[in-house]
C-alpha positions as CSV (number, residue, x, y, z in Angstrom):
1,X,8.6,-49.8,26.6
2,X,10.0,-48.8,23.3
3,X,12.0,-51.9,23.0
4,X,9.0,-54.5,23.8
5,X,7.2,-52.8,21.2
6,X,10.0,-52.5,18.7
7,X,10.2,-56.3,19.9
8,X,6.7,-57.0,18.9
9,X,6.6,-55.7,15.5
10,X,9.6,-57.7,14.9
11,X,8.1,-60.7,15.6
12,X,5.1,-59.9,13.8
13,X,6.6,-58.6,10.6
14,X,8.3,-62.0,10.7
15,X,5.7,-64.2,10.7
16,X,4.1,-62.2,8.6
17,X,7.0,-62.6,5.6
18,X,7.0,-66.5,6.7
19,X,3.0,-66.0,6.4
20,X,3.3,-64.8,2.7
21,X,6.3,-67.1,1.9
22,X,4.2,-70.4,2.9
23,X,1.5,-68.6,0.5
24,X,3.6,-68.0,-1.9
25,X,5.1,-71.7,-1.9
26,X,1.6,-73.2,-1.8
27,X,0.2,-70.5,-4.9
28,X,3.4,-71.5,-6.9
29,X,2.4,-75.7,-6.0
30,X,-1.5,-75.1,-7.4
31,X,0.0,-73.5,-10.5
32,X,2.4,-76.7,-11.2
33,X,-0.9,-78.3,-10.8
34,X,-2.9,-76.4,-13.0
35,X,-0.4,-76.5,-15.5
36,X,-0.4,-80.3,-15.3
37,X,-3.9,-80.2,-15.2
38,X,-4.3,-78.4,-18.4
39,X,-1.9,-80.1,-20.6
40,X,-3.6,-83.5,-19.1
41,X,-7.3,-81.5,-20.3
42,X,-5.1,-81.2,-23.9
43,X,-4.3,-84.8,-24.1
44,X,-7.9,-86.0,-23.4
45,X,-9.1,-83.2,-25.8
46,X,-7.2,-84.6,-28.5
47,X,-8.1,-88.3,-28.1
48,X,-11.5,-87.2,-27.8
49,X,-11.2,-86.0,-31.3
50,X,-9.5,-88.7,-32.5
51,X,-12.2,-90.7,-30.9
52,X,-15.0,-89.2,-32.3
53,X,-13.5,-88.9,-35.8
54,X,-12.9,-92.4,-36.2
55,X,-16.6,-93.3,-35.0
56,X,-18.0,-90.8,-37.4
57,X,-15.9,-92.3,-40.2
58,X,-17.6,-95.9,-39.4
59,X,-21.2,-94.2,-38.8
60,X,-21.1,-92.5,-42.2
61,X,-23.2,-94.4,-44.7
62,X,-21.8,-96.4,-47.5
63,X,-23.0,-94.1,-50.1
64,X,-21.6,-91.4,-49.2
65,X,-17.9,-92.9,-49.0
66,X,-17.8,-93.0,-52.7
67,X,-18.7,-90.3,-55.2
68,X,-20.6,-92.3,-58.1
69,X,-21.4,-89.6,-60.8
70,X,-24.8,-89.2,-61.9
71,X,-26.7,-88.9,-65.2
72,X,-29.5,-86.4,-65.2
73,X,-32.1,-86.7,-67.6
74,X,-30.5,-89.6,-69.5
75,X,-27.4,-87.8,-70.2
76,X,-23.8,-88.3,-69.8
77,X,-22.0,-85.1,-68.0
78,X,-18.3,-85.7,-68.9
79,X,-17.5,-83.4,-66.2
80,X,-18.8,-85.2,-62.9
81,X,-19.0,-82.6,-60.3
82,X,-17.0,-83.0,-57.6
83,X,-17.2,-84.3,-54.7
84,X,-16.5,-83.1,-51.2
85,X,-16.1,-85.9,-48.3
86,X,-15.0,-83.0,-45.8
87,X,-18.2,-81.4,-46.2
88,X,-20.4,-84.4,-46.3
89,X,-18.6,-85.7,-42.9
90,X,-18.9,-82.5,-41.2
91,X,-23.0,-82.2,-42.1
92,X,-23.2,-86.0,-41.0
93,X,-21.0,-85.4,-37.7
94,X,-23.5,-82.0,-37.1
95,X,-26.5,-84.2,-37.6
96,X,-25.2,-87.2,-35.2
97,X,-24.7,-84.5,-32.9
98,X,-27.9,-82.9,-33.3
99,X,-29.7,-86.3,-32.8
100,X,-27.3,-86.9,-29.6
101,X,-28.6,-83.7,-28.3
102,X,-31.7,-84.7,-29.2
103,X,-32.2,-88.1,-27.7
104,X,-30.3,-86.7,-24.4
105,X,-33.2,-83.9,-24.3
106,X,-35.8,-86.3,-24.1
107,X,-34.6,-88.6,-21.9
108,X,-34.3,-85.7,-19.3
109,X,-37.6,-84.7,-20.1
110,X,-38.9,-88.2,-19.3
111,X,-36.8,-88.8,-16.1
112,X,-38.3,-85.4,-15.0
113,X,-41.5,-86.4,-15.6
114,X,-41.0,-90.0,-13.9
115,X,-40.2,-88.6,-10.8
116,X,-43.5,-87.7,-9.5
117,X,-43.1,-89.9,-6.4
118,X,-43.4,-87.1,-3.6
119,X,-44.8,-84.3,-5.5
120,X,-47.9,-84.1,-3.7
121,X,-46.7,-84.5,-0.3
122,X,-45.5,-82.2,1.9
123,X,-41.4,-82.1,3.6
124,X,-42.6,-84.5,7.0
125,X,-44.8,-87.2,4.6
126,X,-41.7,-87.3,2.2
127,X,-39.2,-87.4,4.3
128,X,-40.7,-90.3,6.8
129,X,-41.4,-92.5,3.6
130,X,-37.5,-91.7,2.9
131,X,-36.6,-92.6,6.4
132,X,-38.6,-95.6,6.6
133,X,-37.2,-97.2,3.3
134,X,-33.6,-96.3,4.7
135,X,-34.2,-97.8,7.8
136,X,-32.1,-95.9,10.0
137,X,-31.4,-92.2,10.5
138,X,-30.0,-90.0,7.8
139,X,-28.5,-87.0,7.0
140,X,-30.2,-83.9,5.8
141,X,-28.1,-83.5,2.5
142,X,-28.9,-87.4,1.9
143,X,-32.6,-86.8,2.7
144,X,-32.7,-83.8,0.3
145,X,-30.9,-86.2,-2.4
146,X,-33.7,-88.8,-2.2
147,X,-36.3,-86.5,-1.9
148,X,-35.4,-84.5,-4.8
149,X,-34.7,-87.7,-6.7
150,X,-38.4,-88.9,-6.1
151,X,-39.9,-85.9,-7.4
152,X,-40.2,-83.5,-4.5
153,X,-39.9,-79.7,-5.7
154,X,-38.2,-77.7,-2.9
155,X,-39.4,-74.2,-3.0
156,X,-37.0,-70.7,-1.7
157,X,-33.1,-70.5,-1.8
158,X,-32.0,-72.0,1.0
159,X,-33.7,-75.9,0.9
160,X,-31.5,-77.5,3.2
161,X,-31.9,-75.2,5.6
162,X,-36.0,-75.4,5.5
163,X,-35.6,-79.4,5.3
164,X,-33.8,-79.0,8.4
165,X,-36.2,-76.8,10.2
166,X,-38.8,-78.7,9.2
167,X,-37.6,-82.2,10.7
168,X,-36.6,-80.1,13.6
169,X,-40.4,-79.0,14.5
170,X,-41.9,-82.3,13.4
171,X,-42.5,-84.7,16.4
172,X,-42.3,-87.5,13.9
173,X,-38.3,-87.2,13.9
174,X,-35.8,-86.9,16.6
175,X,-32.1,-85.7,16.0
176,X,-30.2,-88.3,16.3
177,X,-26.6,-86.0,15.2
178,X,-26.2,-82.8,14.2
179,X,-27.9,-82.7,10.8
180,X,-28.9,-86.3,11.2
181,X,-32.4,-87.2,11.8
182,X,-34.4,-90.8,12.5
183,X,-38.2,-91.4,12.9
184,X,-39.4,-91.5,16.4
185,X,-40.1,-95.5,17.4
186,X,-43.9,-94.7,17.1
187,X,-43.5,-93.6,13.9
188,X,-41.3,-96.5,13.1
189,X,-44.1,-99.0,14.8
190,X,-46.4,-97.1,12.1
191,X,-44.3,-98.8,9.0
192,X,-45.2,-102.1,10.0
């Protein structure tokens, strides 16, 4: 009896060393590819910059690429003050940013507020108009996607899970696969 057991914990402290070795192989693989990953993330960092510095250089005005001294009051300064292009670029780069930030902002704002579609309907309304338009059955992650996309406002944590239950208890829809629903022919007949 002592020798089946010893046996046993042989074999499992085996496969338990080949067990962590395939780990070990497959943790020292992911780090070769996050190593490759970030020097790749470096690259594209730096032609981002270079990118962005040559656009700024063509955005900045014309005025502001030469330093034309001043008179003030009708006088000559002999010392013209001096210039700084490193300063002006970097308040024109903040403002371009700013108005990028900006213009991003609103169109956000307006896509939000152009997708009222479904937002006074309730799941079953807004998700037979989905299934009609698709024509054919769809999944419940693709039924959230367009229903969400038209507006719809999902209330609680878990709003797949209610979608789901909610075409489940409807007798306008019929599970056609798991997680896949379809309108019910009368409901179908209904569209026409």
């Amino acid at each position: 009896m002592n020798d089946a057991a010893l046996a046993a914990l042989q074999r499992s402290l085996s496969e338990y060393r080949e067990a962590k070795r395939k780990i070990q192989l497959k943790l020292a693989d992911l780090e070769m590819e996050s190593a490759s990953l970030r020097s790749q993330l470096a690259e594209l960092d730096e032609m981002i910059e270079r990118n962005e510095t040559a656009l700024l250089r063509m955005l900045l005005p014309a005025d502001k690429q030469l330093h034309q001294p001043r008179a003030q009051n009708f006088s000559f300064d002999p010392k013209p003050t001096p210039y700084s292009a490193a300063a002006d670029f970097g308040d024109f780069r903040s403002s371009v940013e700013q108005d990028i930030e900006a213009e991003v902002a609103k169109l956000e704002q307006s896509e939000k507020n152009s997708n009222v579609r479904f937002t006074d309907f309730r799941i079953p309304q807004a998700a037979t108009i989905v299934l009609r338009e698709a024509d054919g059955p769809l999944h419940v992650s693709e039924i959230y996607r367009r229903m969400a996309a038209g507006g719809f406002e999902f209330r609680g944590q878990h709003q797949l899970i209610t979608l789901a239950v909610s075409l489940s208890r409807s007798k306008r829809f019929r599970k056609v696969a798991p997680g896949t629903f379809d309108l019910i022919p009368e409901q179908l007949a209904g569209a026409a």
